[in-house]
N, C-alpha and C positions, 0 to 999 in steps of 0.2 A: 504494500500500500504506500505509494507516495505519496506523500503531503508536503508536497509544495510551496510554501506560504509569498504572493507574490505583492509587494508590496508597493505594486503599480497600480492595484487593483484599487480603486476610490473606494469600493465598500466594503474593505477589508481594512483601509484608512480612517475611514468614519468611524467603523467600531469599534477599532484598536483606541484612537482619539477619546472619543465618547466617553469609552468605556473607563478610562486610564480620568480621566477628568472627573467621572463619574465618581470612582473609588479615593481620589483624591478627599472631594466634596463629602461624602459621607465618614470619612476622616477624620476631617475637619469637625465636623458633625457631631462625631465622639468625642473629641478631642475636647472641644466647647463642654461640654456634657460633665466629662471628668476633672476637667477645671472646676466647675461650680460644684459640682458635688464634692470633692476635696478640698479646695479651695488655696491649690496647688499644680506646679505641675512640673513634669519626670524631668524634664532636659535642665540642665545645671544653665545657673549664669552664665558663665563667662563663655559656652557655647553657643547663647544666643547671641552674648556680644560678639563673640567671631561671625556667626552670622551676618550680625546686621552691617558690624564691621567691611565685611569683604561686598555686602549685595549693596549698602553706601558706597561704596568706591568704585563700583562697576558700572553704579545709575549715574553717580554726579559723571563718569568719563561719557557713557550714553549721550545724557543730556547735551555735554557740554560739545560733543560731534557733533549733534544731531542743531546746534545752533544757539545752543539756550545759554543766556548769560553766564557770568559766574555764581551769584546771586540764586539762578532760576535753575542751575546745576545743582550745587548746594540742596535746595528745598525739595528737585525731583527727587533725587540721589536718597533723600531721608524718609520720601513717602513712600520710595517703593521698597527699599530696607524694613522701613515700619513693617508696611504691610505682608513683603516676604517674611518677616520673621516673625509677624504672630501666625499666619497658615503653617509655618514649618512648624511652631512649637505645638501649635493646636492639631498639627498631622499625625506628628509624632504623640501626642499625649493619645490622640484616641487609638493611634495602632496599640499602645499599650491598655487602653482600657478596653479594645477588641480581644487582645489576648486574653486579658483577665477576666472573661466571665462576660464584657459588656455587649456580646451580639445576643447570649439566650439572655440578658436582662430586660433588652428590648425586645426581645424576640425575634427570631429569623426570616418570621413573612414578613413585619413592618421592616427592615433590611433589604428584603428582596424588593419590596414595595419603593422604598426610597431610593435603592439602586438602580430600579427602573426611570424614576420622575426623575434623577441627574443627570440620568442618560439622555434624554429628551432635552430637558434643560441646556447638558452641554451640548447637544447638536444644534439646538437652534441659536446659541452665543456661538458656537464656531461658524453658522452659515451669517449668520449679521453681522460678525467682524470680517470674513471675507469679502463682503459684499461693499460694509464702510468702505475697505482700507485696498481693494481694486484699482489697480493701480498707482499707487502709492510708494510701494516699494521698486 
């Protein structure tokens, strides 16, 4: 049995995408979840600070190609660091309140249920940013 996986194929792209976005989001999902219910969370300090550290310095250089002041580098650089680094910490908290018990706490159908509604979700945010951003790059 060959199985070939061709990655020319668009909906074999879609799904791999979708789906990878999907399980991100539900993640996340846990992740928020097991914050407030411990009122903590697994990944150490100074990992976030690297973090946010290395994903600042890669947005302000972004920015700063892409045209934007120094100033308007600066303040990109730190929203998109903010925001990569609470997804990553909230990614990582709920893969670990995944492992611990938290898919049968919520249970498996609502799981399957919400992994479906993110799947739709992220195909339709991926076909409206292609759509935006058509020629552009």
């Amino acid at each position: 049995m060959n199985m070939d996986v061709n990655t020319e194929n668009p909906f074999v792209q879609a799904l791999a995408v979708s789906t990878t976005m999907a399980i991100f989001m539900i993640g996340v999902a846990f992740g928020l979840m097991s914050m407030a219910k411990s009122g903590s969370t697994p990944v150490p300090m100074p990992v976030m600070l690297l973090i946010f550290a290395v994903i600042f310095i890669a947005g302000s250089v972004y920015f700063e190609s892409r045209g934007a002041d120094y100033m308007g580098s600066l303040v990109g650089g730190s929203i998109v660091s903010l925001t990569a680094t609470f997804s990553a910490t909230a990614f990582f908290s709920g893969i670990k309140y995944a492992l611990e018990g938290g898919i049968t706490a919520v249970g498996p159908e609502q799981v399957v249920s919400a992994l479906a509604l993110c799947m739709i979700a992220s195909m339709f945010l991926i076909r409206v940013l292609q759509h935006k951003f058509k020629g552009s790059f």
